[in-house]
PALUMSE-503607 format. One line per field, with one value per atom (N, C-alpha, C): x, y, z; atom name; residue number from 1. Coordinates in steps of 0.1 Angstrom, whole numbers, plus 5000, padded with zeros to 4 digits. Example, Ala and Ser with C-alpha at 12.3 -4.5 7.8 and 13.67 -1.06 7.14 Angstrom:
2
c1 = [5132_5123_5132_5128_5137_5129]
c2 = [4943_4955_4967_4978_4989_5000]
c3 = [5078_5078_5078_5071_5071_5079]
name = [N_CA_C_N_CA_C]
resi = [1_1_1_2_2_2]
END
This chain:
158
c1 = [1074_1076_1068_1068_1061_1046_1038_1024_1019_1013_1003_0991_0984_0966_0961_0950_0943_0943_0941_0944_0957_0967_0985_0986_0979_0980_0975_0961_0954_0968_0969_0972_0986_0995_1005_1003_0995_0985_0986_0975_0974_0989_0995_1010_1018_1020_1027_1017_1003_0999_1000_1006_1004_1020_1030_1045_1048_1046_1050_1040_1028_1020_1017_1000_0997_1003_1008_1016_1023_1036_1049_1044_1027_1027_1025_1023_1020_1038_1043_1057_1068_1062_1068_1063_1052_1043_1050_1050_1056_1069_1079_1092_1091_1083_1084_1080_1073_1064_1079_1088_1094_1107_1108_1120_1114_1103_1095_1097_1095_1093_1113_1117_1134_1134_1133_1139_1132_1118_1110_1116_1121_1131_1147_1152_1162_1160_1153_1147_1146_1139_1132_1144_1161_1167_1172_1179_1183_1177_1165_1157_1165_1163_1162_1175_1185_1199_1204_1197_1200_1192_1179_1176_1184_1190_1198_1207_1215_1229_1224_1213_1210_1206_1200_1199_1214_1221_1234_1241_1241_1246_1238_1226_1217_1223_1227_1229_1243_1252_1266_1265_1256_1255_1249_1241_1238_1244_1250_1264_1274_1281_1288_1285_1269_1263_1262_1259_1255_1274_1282_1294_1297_1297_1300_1294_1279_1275_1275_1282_1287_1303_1306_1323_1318_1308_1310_1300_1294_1289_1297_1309_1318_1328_1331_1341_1333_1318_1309_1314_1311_1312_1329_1340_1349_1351_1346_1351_1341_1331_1324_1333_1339_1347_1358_1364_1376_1373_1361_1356_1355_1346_1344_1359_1367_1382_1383_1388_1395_1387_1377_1365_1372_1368_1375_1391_1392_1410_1406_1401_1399_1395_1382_1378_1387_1394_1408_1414_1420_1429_1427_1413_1408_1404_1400_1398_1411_1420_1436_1439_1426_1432_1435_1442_1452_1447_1437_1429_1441_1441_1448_1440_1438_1432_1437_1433_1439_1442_1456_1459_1452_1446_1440_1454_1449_1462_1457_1461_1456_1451_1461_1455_1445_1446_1432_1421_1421_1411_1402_1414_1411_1408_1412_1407_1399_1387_1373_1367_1366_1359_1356_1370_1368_1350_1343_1334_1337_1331_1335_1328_1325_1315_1299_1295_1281_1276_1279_1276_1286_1291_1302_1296_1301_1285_1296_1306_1310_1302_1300_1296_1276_1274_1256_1257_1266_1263_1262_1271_1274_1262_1255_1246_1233_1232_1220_1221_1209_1207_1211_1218_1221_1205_1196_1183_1181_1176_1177_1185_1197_1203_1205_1198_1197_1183_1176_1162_1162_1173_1171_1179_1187_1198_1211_1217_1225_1241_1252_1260_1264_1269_1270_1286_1294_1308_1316_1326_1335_1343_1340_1343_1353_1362_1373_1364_1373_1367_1367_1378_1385_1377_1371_1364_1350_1342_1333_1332_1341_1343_1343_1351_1353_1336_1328_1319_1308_1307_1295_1299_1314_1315_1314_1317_1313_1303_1296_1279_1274_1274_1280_1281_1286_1291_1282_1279_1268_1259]
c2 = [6261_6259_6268_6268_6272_6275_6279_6278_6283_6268_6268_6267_6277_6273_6264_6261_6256_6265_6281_6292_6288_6290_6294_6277_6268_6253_6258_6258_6259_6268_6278_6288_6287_6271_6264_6260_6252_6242_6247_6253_6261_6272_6275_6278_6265_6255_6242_6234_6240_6233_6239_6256_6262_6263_6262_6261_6244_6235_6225_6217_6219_6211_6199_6194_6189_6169_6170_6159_6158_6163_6161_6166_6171_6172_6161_6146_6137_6131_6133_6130_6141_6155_6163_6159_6161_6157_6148_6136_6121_6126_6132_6134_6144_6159_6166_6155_6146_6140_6130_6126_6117_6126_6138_6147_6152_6157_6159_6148_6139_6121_6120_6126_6121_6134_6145_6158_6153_6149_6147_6136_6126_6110_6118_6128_6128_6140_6149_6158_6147_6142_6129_6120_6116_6114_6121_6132_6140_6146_6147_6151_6136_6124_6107_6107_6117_6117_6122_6137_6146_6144_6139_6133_6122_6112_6099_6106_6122_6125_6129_6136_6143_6130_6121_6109_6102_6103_6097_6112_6120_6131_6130_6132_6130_6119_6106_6092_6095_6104_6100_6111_6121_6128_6125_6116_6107_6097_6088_6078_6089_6104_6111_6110_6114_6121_6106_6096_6083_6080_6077_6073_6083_6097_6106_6102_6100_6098_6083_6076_6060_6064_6074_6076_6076_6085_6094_6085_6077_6064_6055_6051_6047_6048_6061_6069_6072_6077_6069_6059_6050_6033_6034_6036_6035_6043_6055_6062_6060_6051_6044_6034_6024_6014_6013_6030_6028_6034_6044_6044_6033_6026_6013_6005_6003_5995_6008_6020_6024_6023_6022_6025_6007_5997_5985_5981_5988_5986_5996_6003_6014_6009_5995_5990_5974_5973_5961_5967_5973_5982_5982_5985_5985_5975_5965_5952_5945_5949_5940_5928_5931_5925_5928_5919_5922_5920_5933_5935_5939_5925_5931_5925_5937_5927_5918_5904_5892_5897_5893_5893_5884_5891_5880_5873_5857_5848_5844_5844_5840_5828_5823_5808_5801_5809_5808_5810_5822_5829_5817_5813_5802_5790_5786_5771_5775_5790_5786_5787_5800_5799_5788_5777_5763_5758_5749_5746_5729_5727_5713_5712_5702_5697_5695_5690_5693_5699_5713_5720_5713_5704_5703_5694_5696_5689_5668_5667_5652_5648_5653_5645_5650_5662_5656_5650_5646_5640_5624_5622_5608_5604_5612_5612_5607_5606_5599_5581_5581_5564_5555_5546_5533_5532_5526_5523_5538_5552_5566_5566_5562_5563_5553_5541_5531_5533_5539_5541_5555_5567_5577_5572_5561_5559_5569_5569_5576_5567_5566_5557_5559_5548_5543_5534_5534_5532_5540_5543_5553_5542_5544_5537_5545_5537_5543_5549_5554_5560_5546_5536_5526_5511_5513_5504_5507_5517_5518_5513_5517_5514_5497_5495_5481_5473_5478_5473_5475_5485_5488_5482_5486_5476_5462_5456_5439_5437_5446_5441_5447_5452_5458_5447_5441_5433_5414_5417_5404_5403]
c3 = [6783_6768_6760_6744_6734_6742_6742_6746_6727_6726_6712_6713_6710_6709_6699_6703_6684_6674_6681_6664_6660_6668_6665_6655_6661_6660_6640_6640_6627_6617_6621_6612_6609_6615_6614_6598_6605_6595_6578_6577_6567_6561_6570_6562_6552_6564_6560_6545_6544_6536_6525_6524_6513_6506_6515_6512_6511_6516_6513_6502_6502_6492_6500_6491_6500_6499_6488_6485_6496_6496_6504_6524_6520_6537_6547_6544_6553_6558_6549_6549_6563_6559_6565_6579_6584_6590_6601_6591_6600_6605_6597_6596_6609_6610_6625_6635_6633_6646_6650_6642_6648_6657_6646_6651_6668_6666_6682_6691_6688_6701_6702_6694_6696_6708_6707_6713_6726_6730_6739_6750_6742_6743_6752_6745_6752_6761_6763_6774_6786_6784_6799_6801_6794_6795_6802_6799_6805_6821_6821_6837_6843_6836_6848_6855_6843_6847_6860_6855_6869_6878_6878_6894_6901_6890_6896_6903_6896_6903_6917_6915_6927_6941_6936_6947_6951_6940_6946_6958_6954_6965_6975_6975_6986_6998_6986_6991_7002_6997_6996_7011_7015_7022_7035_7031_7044_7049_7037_7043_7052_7046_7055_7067_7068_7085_7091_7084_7094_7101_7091_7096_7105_7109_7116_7129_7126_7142_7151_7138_7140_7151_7142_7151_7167_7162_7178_7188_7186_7190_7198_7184_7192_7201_7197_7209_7221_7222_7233_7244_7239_7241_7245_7240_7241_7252_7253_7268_7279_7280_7289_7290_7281_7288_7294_7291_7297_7315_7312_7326_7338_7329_7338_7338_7330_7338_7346_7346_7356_7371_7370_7381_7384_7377_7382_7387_7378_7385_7397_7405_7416_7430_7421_7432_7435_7426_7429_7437_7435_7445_7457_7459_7472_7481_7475_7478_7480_7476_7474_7464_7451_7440_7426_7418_7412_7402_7396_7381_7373_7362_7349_7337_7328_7313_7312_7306_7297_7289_7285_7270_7258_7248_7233_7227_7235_7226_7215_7201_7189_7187_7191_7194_7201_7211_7217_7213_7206_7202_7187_7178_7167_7178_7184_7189_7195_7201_7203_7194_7182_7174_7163_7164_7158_7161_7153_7156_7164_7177_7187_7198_7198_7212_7202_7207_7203_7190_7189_7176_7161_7164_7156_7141_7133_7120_7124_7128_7128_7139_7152_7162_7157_7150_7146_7137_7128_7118_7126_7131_7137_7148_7154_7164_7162_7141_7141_7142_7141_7142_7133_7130_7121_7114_7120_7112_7102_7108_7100_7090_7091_7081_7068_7071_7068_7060_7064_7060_7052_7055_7044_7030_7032_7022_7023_7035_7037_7041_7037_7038_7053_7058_7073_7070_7062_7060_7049_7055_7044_7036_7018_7007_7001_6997_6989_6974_6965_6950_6943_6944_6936_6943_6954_6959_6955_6953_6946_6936_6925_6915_6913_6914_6914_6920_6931_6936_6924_6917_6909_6895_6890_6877_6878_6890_6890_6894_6895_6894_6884_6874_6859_6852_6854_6842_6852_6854_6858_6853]
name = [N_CA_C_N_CA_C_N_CA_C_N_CA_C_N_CA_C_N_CA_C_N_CA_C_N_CA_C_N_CA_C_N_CA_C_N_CA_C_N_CA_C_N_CA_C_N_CA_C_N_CA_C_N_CA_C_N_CA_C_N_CA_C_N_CA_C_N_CA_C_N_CA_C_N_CA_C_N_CA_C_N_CA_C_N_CA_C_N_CA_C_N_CA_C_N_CA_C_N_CA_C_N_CA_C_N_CA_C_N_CA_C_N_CA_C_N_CA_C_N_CA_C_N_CA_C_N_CA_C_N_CA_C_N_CA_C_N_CA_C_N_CA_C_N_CA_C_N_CA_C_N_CA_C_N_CA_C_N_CA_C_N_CA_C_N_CA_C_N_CA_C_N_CA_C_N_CA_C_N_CA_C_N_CA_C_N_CA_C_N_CA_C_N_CA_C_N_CA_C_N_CA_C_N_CA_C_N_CA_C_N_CA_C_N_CA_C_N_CA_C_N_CA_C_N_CA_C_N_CA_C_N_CA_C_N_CA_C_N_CA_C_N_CA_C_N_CA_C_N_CA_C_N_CA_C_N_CA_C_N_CA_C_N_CA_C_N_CA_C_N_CA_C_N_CA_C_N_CA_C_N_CA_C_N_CA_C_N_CA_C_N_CA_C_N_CA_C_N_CA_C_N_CA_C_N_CA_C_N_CA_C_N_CA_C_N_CA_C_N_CA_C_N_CA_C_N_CA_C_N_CA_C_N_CA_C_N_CA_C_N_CA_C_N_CA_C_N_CA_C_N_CA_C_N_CA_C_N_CA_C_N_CA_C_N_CA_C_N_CA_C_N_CA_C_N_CA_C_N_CA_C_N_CA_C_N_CA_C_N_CA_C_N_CA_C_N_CA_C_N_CA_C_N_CA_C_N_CA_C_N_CA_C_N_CA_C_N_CA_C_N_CA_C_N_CA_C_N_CA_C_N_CA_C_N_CA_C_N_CA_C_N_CA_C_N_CA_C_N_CA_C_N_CA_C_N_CA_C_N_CA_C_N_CA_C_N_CA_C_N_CA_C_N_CA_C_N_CA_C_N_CA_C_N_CA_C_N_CA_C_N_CA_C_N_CA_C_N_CA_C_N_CA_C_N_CA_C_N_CA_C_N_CA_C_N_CA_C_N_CA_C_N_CA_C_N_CA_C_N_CA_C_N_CA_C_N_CA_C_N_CA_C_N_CA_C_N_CA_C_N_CA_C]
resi = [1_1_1_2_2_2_3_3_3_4_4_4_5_5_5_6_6_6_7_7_7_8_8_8_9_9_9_10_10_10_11_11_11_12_12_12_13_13_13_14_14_14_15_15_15_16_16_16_17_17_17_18_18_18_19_19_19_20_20_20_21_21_21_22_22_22_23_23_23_24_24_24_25_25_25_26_26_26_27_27_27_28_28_28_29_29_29_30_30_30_31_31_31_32_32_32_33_33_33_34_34_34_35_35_35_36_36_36_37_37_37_38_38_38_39_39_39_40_40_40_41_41_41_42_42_42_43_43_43_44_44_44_45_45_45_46_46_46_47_47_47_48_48_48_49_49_49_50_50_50_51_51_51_52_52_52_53_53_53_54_54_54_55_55_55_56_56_56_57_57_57_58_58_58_59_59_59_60_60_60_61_61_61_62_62_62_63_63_63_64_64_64_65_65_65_66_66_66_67_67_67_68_68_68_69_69_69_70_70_70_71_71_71_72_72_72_73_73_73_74_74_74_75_75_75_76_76_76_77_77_77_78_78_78_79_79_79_80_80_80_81_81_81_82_82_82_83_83_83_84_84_84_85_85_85_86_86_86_87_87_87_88_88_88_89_89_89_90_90_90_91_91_91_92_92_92_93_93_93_94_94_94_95_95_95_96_96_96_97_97_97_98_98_98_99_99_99_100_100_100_101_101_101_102_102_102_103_103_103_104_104_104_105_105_105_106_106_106_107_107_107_108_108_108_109_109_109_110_110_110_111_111_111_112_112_112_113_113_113_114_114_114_115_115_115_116_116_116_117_117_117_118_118_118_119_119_119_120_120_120_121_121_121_122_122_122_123_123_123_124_124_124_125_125_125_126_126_126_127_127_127_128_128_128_129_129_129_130_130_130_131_131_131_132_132_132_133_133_133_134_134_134_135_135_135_136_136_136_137_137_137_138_138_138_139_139_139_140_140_140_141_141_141_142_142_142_143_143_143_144_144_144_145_145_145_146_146_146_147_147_147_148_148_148_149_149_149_150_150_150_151_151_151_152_152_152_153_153_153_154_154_154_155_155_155_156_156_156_157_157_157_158_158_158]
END
């Protein structure tokens, strides 16, 4: 930038106070100091800007290189597994049995991931005790809307 000394700074000074007078110089004064903080305001705007862009490239440049070495990861993994079937289908063969993938039945596949047995929230829900639930205030009979109803307005009106 400008490089200003205290002379360059003084001998500002003393111009501004001999052309503008010293009336209208506190005005001028204020009026440069605000025009200065506005120019200053959108300078440091402008740097926050182009550092943001430069992090988002940065960003978008490492998303590239990570998904790249994700591919090749999995194509990895994928030609290790097809190793291992053929290596398995090799030693079927040789043994005299009859390796074939299962097929994914859909259905199958939705009636395990269903939640049942044990893990299931009806049989834990139902698993606690009559007294526990009796004692957290937890209902222990399924009530209709209109059976409530009816049960709380006629003791309502008593």
């Amino acid at each position: 930038m400008i490089d200003l000394g205290v002379s360059k700074l003084a001998l500002i000074a003393v111009v501004a106070l001999v052309v503008v007078g010293p009336e209208r110089l506190p005005k001028v004064a204020r009026m440069a100091g605000n025009l200065l903080g506005r120019a200053q305001r959108y300078m440091n705007e402008v740097k926050s800007e182009v550092t943001r862009q430069m992090e988002v490239e940065e960003f978008k440049k490492m998303r590239e290189e990570s998904t790249a070495v994700l591919k090749e990861v999995e194509n990895s993994i994928q030609s290790t597994v097809n190793e291992a079937n053929i290596h398995l289908s090799d030693q079927a063969d040789t043994l005299g049995y009859d390796y074939t993938k299962p097929a994914l039945d859909e259905k199958e596949v939705l009636r395990k991931s269903k939640r049942q047995g044990r893990n299931s929230w009806g049989v834990r829900r139902a698993a606690r005790p009559i007294w526990f639930k009796h004692s957290t205030g937890m209902r222990t009979r399924v009530q209709s809307g209109a059976a409530r109803m009816k049960r709380f307005h006629h003791s309502a009106n008593k």
